[in-house]
N, C-alpha and C positions, 0 to 999 in steps of 0.2 A: 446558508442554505446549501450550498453545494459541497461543505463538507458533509454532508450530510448525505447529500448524493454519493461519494465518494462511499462512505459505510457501508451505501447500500448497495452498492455495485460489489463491493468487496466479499458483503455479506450473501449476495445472490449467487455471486460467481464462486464461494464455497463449497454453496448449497445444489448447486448446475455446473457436470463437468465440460459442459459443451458450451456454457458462456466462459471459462476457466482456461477451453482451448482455443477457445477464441482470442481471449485477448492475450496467451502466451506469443500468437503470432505476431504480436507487435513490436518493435524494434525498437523506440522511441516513446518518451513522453508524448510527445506531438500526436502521434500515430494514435497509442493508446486512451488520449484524450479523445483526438476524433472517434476513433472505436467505439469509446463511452457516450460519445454523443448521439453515432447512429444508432446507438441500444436503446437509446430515450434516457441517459445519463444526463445531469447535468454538471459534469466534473470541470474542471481546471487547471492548469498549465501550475497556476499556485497552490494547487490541492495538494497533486502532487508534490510536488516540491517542501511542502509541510508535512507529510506521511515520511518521505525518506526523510528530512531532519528529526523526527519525530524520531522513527527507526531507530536510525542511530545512534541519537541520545539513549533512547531506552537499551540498546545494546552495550552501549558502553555501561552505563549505569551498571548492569547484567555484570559484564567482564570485569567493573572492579568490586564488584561485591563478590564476586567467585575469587578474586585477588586476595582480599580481605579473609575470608574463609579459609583457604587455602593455610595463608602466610598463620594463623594460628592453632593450625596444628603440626 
């Protein structure tokens, strides 16, 4: 459920530059979890935490497939 939350924060805060500059103000997972909570969010300390692994799996995925690419031509 609360990945799900997480989407939708992500997705709303796309879509509204002013929920966007809201939560840039935050410094911290901590912070930007509570943030999400006083929004009517119901995000997670572990949400996060699986978005950035997630990230940067899919980036690296990304960097060696442009690797790959690359090295044949």
């Amino acid at each position: 459920m609360s990945w799900f939350e997480l989407e939708r924060l992500v997705d709303d805060a796309e879509k509204e530059p002013q929920l966007a500059q809201a939560l840039r103000h935050c410094r911290s997972n901590p912070e930007l979890v509570l943030a999400a909570r006083r929004l009517g969010y119901r995000v997670t300390r572990f949400d996060l935490e699986q978005a950035a692994m997630q990230h940067k799996l899919e980036q690296e995925a990304q960097k060696s497939q442009n690797d790959y690419n690359y090295r044949m031509f």
